[in-house]
MOPAC internal coordinates of N, CA, C and O (Angstrom, degrees):
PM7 1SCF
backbone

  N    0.0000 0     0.00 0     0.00 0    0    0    0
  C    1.4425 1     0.00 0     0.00 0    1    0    0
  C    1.5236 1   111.06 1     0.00 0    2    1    0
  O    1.2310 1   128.32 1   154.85 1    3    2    1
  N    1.2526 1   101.59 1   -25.15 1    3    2    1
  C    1.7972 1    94.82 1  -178.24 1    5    3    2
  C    1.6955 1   122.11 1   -85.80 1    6    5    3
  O    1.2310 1   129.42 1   174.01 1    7    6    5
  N    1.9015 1    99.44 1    -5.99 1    7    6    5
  C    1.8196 1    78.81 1   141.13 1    9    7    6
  C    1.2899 1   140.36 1  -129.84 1   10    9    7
  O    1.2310 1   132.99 1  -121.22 1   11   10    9
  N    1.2464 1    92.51 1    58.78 1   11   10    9
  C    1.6380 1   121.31 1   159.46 1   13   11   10
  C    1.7860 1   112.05 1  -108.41 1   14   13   11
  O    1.2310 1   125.45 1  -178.05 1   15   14   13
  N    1.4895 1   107.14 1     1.95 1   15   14   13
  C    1.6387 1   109.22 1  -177.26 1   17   15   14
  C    1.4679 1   131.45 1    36.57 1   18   17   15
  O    1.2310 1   130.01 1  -141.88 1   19   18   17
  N    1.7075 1    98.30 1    38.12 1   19   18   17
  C    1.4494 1   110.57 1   168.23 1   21   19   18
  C    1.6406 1   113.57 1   -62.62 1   22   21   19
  O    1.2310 1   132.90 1   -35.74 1   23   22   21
  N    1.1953 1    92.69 1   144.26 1   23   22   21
  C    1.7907 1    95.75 1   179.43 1   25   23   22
  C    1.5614 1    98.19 1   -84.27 1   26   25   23
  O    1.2310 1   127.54 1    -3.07 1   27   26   25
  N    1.3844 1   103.08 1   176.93 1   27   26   25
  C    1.9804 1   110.77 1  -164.16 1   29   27   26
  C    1.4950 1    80.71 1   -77.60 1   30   29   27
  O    1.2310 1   112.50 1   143.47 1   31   30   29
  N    1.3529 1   131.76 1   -36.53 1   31   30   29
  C    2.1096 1   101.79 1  -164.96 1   33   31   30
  C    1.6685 1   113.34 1   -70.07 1   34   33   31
  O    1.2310 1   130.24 1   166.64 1   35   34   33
  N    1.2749 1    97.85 1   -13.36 1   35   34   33
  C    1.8013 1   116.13 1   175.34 1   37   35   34
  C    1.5278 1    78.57 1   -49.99 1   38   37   35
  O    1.2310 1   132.39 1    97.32 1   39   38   37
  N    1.7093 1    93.67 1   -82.68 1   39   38   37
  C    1.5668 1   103.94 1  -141.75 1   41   39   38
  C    1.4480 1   121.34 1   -54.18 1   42   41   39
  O    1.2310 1   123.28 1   164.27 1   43   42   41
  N    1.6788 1   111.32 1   -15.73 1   43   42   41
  C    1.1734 1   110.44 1  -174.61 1   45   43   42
  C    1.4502 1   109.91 1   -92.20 1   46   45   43
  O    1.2310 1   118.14 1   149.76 1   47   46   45
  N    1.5145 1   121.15 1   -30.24 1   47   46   45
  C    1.1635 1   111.77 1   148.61 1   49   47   46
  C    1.8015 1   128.64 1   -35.31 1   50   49   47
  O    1.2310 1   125.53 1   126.92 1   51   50   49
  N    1.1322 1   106.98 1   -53.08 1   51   50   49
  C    1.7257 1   114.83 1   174.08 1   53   51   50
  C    1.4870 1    93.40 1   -56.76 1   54   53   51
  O    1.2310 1   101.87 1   162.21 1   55   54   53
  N    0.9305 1   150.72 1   -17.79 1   55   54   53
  C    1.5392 1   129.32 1  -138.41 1   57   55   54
  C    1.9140 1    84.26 1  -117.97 1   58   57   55
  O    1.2310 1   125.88 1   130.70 1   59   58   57
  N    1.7245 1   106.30 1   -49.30 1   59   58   57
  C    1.4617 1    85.35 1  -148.45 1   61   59   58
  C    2.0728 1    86.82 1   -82.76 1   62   61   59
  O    1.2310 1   115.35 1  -172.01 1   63   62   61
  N    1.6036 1   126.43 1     7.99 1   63   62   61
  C    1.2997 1   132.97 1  -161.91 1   65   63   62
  C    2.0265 1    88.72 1   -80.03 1   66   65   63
  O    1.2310 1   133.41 1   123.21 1   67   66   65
  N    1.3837 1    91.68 1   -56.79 1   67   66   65
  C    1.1978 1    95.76 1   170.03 1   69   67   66
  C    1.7283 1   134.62 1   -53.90 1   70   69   67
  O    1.2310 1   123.66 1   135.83 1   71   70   69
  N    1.0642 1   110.59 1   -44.17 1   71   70   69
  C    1.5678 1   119.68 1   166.57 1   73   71   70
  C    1.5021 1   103.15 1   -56.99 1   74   73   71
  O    1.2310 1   123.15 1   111.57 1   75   74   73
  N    1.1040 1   111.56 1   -68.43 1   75   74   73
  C    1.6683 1   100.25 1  -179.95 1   77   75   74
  C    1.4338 1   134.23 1   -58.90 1   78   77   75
  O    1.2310 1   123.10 1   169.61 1   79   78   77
  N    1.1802 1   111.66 1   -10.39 1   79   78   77
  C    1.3429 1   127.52 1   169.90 1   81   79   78
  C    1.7679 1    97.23 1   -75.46 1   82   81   79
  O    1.2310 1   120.08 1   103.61 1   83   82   81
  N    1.2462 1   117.45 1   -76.39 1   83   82   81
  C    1.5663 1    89.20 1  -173.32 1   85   83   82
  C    1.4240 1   123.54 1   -87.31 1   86   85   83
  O    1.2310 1   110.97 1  -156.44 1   87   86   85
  N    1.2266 1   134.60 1    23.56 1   87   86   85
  C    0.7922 1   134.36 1   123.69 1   89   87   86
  C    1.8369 1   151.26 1   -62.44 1   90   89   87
  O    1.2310 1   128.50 1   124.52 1   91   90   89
  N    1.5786 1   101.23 1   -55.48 1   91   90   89
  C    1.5102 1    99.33 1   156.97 1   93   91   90
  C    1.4463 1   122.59 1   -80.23 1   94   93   91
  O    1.2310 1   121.41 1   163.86 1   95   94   93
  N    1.2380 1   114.90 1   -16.14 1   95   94   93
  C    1.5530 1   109.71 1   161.43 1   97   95   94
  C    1.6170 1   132.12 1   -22.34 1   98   97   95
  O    1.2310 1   136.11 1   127.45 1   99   98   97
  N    1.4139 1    86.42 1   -52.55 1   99   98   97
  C    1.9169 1   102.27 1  -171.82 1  101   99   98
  C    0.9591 1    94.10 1   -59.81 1  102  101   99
  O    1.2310 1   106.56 1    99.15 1  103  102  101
  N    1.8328 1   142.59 1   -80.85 1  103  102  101
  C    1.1674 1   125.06 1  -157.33 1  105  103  102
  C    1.5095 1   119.38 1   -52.79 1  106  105  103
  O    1.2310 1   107.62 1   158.79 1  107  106  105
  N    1.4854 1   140.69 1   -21.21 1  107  106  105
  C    1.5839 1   136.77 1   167.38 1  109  107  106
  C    1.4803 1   112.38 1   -88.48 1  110  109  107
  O    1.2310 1   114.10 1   168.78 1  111  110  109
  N    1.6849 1   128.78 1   -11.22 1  111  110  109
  C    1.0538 1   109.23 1  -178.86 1  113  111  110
  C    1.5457 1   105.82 1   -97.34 1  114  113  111
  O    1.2310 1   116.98 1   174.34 1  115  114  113
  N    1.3979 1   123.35 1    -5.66 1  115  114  113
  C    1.3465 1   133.56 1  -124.41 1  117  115  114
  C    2.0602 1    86.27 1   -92.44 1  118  117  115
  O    1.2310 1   123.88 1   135.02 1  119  118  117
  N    1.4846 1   110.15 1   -44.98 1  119  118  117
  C    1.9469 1    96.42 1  -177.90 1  121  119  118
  C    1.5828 1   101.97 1   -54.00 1  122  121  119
  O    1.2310 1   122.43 1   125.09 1  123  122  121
  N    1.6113 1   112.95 1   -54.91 1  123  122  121
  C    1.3184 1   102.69 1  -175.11 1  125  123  122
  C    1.4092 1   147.74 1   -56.90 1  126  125  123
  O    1.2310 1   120.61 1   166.52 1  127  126  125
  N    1.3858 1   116.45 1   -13.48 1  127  126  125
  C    1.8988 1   130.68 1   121.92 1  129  127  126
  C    0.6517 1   136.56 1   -73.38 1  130  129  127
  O    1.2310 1   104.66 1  -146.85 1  131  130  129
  N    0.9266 1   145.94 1    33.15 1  131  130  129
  C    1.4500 1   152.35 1    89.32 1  133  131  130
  C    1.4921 1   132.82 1   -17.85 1  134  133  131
  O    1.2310 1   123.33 1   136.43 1  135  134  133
  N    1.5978 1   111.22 1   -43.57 1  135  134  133
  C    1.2744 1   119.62 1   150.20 1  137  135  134
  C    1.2947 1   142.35 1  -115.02 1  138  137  135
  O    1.2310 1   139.64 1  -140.17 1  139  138  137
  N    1.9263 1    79.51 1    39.83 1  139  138  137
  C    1.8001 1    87.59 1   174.33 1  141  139  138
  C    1.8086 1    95.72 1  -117.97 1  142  141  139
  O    1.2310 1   124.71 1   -11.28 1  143  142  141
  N    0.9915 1   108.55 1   168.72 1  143  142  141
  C    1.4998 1   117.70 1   154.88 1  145  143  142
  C    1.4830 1   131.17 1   -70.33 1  146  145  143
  O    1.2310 1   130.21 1   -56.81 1  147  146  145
  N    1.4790 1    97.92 1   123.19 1  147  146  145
  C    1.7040 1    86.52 1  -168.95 1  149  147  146
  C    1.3458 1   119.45 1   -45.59 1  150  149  147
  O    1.2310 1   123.40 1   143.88 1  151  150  149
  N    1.1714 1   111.08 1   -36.12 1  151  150  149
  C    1.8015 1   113.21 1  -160.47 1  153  151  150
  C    1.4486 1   104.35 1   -85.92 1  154  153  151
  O    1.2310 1   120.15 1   160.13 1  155  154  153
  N    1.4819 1   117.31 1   -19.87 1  155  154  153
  C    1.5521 1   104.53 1   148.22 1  157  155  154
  C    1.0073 1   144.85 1   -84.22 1  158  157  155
  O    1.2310 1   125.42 1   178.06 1  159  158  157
  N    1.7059 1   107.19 1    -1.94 1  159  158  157
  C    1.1561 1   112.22 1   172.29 1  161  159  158
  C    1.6545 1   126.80 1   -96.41 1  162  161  159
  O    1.2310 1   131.85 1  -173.08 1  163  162  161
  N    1.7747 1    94.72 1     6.92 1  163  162  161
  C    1.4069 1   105.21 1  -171.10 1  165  163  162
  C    1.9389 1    85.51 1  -102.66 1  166  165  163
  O    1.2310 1   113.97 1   148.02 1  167  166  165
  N    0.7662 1   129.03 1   -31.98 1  167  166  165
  C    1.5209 1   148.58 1   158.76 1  169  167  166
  C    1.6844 1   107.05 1   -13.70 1  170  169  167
  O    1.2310 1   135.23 1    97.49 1  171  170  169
  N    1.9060 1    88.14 1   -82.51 1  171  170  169
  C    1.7563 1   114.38 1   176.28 1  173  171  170
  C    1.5029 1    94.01 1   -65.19 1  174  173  171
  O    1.2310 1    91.76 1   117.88 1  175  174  173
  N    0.7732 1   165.28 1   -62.12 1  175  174  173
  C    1.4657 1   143.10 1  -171.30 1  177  175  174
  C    0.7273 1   127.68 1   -66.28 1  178  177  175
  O    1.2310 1   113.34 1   139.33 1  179  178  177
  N    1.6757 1   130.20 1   -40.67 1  179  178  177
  C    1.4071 1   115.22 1   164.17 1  181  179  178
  C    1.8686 1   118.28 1   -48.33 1  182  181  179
  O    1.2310 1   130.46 1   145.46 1  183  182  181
  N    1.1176 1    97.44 1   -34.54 1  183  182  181
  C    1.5149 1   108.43 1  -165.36 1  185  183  182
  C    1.3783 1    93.92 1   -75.43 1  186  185  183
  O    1.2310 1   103.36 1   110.99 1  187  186  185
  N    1.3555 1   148.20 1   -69.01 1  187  186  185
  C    1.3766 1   139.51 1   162.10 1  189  187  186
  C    1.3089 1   129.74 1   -13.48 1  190  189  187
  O    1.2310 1   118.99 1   124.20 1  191  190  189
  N    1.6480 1   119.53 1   -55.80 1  191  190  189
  C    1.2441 1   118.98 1   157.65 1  193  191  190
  C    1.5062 1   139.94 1   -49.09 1  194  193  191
  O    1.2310 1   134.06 1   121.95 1  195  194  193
  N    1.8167 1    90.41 1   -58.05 1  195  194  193
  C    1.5513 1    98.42 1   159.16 1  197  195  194
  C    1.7293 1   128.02 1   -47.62 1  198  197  195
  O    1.2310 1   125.30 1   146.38 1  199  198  197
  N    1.7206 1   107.43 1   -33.62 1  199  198  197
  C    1.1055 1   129.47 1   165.74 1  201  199  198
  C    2.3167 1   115.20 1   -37.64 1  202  201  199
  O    1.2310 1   139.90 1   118.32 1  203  202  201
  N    1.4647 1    79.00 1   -61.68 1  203  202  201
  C    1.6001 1   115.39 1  -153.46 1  205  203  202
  C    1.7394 1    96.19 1   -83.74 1  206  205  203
  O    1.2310 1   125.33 1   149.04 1  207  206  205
  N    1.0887 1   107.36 1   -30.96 1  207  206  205
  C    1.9391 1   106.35 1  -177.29 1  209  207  206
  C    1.7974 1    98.77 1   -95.64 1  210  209  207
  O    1.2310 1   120.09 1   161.78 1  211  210  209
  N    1.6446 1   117.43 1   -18.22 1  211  210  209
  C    1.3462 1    93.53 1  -172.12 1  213  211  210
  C    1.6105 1    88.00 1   -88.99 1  214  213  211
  O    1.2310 1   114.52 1   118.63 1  215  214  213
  N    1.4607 1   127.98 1   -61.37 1  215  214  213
  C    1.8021 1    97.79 1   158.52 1  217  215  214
  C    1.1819 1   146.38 1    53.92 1  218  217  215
  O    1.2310 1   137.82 1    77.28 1  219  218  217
  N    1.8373 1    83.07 1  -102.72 1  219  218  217
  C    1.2650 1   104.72 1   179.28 1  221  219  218
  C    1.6473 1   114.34 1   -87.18 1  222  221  219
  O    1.2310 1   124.83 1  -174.84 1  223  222  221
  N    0.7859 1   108.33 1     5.16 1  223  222  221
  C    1.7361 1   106.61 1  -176.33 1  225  223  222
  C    1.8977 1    86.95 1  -105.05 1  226  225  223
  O    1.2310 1   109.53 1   137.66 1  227  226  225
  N    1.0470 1   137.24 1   -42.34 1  227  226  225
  C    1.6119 1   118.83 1   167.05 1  229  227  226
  C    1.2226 1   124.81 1   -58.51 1  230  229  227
  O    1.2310 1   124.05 1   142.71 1  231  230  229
  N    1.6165 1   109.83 1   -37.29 1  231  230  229
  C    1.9507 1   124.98 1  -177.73 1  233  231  230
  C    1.2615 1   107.60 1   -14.78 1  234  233  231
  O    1.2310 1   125.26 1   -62.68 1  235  234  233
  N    1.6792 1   107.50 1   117.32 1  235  234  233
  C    1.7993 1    99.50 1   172.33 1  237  235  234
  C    1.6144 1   105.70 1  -107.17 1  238  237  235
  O    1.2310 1   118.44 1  -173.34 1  239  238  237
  N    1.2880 1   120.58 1     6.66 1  239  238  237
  C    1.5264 1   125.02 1   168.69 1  241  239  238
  C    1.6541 1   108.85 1  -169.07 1  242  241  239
  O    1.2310 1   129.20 1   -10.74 1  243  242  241
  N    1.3507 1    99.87 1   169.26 1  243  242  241
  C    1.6928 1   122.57 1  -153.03 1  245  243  242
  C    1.6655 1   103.74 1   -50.80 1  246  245  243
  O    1.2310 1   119.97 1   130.34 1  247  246  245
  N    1.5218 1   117.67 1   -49.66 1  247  246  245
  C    1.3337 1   112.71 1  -173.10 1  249  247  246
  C    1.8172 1   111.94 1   -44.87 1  250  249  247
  O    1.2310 1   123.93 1   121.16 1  251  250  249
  N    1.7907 1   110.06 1   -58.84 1  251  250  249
  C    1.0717 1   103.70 1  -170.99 1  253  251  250
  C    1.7320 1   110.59 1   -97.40 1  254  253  251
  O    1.2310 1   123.65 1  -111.68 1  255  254  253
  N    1.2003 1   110.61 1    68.32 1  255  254  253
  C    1.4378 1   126.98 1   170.95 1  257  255  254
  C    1.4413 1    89.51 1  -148.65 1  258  257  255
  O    1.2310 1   114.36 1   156.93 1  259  258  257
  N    1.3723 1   128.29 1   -23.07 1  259  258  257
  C    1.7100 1   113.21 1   149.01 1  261  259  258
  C    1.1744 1   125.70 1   -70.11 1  262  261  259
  O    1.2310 1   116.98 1   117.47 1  263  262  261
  N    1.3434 1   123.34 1   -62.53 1  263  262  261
  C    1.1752 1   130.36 1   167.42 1  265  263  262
  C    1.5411 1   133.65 1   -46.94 1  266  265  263
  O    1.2310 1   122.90 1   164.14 1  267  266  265
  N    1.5493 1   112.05 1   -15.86 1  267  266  265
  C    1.6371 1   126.62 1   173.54 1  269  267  266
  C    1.8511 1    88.01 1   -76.01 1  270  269  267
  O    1.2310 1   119.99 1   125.99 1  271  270  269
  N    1.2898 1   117.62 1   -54.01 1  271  270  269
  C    1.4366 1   117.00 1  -144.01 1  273  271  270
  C    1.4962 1    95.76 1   -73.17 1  274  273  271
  O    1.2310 1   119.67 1   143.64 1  275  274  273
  N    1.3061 1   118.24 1   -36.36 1  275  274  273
  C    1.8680 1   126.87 1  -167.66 1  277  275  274
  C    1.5099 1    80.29 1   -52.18 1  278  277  275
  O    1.2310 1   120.64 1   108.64 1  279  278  277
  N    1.7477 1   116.39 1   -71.36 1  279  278  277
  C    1.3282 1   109.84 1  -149.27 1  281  279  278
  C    1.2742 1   119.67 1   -57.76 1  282  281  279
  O    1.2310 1   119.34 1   150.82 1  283  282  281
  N    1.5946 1   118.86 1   -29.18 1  283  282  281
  C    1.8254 1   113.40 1   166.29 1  285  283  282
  C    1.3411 1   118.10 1   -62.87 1  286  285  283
  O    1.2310 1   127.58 1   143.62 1  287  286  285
  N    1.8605 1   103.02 1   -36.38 1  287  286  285
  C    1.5911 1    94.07 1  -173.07 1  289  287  286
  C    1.7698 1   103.71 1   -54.67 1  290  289  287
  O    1.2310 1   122.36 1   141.24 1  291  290  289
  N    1.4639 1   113.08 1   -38.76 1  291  290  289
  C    1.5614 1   126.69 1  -159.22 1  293  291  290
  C    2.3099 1    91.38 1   -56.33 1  294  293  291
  O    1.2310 1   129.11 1   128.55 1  295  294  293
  N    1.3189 1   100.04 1   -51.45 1  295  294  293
  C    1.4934 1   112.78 1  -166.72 1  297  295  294
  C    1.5533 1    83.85 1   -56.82 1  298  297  295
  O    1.2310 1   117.94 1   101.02 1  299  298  297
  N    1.1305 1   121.52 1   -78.98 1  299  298  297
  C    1.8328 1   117.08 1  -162.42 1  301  299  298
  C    1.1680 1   120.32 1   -60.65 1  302  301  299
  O    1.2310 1   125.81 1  -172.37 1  303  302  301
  N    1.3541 1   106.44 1     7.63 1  303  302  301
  C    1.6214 1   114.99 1   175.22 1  305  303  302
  C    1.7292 1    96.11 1   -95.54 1  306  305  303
  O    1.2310 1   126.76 1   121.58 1  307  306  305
  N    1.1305 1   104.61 1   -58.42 1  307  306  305
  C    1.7356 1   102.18 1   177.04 1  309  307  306
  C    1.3823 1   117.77 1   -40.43 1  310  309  307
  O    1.2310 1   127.69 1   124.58 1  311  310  309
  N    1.5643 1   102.81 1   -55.42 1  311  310  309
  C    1.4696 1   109.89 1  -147.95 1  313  311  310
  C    1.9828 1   102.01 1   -75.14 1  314  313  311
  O    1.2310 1   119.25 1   165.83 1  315  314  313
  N    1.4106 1   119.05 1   -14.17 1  315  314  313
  C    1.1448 1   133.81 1  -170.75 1  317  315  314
  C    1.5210 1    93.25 1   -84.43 1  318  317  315
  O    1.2310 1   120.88 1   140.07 1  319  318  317
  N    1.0388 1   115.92 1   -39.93 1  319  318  317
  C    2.0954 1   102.29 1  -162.91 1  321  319  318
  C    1.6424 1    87.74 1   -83.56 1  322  321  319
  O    1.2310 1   119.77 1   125.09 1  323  322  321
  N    1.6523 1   118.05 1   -54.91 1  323  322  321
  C    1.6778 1   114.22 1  -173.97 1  325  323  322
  C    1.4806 1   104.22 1   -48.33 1  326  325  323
  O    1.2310 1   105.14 1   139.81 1  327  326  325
  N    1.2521 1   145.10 1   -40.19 1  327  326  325
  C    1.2014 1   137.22 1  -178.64 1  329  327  326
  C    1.0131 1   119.07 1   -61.35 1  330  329  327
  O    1.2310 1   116.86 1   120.89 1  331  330  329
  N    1.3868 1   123.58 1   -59.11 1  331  330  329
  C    1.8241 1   133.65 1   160.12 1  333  331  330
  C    1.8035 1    99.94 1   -46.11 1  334  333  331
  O    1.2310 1   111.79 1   157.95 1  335  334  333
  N    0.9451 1   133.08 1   -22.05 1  335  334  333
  C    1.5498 1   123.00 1  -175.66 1  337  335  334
  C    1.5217 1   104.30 1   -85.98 1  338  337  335
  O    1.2310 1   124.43 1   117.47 1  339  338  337
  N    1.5420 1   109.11 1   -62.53 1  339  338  337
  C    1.2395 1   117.91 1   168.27 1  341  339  338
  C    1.5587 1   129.03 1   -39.68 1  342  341  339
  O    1.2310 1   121.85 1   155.09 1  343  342  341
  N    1.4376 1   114.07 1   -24.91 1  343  342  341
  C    1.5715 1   110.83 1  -177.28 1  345  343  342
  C    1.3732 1    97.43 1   -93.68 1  346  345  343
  O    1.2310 1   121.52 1   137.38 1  347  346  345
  N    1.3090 1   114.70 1   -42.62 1  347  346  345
  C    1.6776 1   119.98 1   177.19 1  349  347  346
  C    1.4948 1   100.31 1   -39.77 1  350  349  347
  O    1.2310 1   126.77 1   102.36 1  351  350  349
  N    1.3240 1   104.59 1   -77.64 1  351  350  349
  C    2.3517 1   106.79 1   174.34 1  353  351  350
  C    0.7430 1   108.55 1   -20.39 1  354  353  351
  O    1.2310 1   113.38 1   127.98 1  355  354  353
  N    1.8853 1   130.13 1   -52.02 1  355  354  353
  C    1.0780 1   113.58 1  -159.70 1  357  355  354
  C    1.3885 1   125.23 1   -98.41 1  358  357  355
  O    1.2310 1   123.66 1  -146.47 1  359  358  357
  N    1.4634 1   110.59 1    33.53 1  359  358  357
  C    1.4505 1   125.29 1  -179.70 1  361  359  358
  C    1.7381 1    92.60 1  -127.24 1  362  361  359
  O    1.2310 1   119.28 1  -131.80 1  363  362  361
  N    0.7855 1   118.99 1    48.20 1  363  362  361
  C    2.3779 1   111.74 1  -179.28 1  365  363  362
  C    1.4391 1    99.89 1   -71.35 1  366  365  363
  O    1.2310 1   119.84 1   150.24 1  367  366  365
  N    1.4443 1   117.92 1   -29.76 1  367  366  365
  C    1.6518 1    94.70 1  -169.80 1  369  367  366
  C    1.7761 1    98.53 1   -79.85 1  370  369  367
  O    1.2310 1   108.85 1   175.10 1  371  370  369
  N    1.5966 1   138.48 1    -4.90 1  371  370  369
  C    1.0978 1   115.12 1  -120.12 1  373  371  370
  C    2.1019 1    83.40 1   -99.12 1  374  373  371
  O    1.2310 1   124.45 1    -9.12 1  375  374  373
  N    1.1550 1   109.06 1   170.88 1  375  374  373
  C    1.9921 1    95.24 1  -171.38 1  377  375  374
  C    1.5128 1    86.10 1   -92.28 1  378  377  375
  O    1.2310 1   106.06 1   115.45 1  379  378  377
  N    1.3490 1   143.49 1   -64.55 1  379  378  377
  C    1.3376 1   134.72 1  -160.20 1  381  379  378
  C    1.5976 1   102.28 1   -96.38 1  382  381  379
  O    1.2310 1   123.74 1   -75.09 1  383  382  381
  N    1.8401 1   110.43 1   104.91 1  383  382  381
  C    1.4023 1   106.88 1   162.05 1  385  383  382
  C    1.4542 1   114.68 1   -81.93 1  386  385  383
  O    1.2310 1   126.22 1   168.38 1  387  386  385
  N    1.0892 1   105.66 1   -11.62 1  387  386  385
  C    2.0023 1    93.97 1   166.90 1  389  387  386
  C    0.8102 1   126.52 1   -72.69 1  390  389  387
  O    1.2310 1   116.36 1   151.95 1  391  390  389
  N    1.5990 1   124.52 1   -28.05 1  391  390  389
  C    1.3992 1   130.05 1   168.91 1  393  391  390
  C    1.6861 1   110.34 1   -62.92 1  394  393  391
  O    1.2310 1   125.95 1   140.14 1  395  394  393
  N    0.9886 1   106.17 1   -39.86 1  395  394  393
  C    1.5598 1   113.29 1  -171.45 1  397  395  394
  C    1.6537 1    99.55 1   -47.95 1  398  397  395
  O    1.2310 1   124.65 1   112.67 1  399  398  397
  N    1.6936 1   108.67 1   -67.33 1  399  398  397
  C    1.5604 1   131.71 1  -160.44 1  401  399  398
  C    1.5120 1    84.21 1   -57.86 1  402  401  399
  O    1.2310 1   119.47 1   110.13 1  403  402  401
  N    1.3836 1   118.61 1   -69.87 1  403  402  401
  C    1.7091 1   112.02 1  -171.90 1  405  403  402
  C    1.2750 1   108.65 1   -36.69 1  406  405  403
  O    1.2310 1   106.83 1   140.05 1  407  406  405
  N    1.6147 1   142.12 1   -39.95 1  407  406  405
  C    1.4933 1   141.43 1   177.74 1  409  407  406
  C    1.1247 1    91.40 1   -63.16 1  410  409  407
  O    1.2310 1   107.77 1    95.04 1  411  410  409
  N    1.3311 1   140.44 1   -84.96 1  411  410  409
  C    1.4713 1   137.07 1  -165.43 1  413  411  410
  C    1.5980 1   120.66 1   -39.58 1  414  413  411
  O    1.2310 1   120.89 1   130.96 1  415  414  413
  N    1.2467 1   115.90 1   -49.04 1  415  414  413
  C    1.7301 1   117.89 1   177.56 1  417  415  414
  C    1.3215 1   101.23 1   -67.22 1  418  417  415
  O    1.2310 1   110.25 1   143.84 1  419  418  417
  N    1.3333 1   135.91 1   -36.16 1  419  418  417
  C    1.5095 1   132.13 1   169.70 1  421  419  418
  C    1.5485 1   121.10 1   -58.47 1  422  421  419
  O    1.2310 1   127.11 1   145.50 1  423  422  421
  N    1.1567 1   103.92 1   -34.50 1  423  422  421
  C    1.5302 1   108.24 1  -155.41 1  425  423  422
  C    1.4752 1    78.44 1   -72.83 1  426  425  423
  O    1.2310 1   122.30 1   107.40 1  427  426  425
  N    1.4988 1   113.21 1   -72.60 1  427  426  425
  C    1.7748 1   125.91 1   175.09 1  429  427  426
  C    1.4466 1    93.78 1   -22.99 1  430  429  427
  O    1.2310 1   105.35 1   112.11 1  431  430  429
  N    0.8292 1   144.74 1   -67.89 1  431  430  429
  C    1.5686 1   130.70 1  -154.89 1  433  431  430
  C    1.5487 1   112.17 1   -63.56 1  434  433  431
  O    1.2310 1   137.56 1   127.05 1  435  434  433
  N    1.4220 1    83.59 1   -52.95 1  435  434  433
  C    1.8612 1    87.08 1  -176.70 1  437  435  434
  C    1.5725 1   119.31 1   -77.95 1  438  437  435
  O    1.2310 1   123.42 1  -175.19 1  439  438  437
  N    1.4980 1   111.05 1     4.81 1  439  438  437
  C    1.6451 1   106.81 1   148.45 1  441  439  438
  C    1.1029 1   130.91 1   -87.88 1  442  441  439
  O    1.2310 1   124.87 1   136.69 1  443  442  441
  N    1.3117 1   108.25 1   -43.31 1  443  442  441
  C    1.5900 1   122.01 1   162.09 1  445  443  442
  C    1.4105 1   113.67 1   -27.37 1  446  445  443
  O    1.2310 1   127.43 1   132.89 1  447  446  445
  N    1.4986 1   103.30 1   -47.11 1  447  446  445
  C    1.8574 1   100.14 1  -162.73 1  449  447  446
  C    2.0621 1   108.97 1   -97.64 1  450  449  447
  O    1.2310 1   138.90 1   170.94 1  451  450  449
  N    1.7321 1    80.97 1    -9.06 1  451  450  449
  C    1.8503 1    71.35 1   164.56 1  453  451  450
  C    0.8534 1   129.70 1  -118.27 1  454  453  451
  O    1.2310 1   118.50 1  -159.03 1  455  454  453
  N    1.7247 1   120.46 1    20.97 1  455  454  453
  C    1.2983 1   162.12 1   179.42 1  457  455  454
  C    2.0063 1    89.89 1   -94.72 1  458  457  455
  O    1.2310 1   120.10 1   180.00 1  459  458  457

């Protein structure tokens, strides 16, 4: 980004445009997986991101260094709920799937932070 000589409110704009993209994503994309398959939907997101980060690494001005980042945030928004769906599937016999997801969002957390 710095040789395109964006000033820091540019960049921080990009930064927090991007955070909210995969973050508020989930709640508007979230009915419409529902009737996808997880493992294709972990599929389309990877591919979106990969989509959305190669993008932004070509971007020759500000619009599409927004528009690269929406579309990864959009991919890591997918590929994050299909994954949590997909591990859930793959527990059907288990009696408590909340317990399961609560192990999984924990475990994720507590790598993250010793990462």
């Amino acid at each position: 980004m710095s040789k395109l000589n964006l000033d820091p409110s540019q960049i921080a704009f990009v930064i927090f445009l991007f955070t909210c993209s995969y973050r508020a994503l989930k709640v508007i994309i979230a009915p419409y997986l529902d009737r996808l398959a997880a493992e294709k939907g972990i599929v389309i997101g990877c591919l979106l991101a990969a989509l959305g980060f190669l993008g932004f690494a070509f971007s020759q001005n500000y619009f599409l260094i927004i528009l690269s980042l929406l579309i990864a945030g959009l991919g890591i928004s997918i590929n994050s709920i299909s994954s949590k769906v997909f591990s859930i599937e793959s527990f059907e016999k288990a009696v408590n799937k909340s317990e399961i997801f609560s192990i999984i969002i924990t475990s994720v957390n507590i790598a993250g932070a010793i990462a």
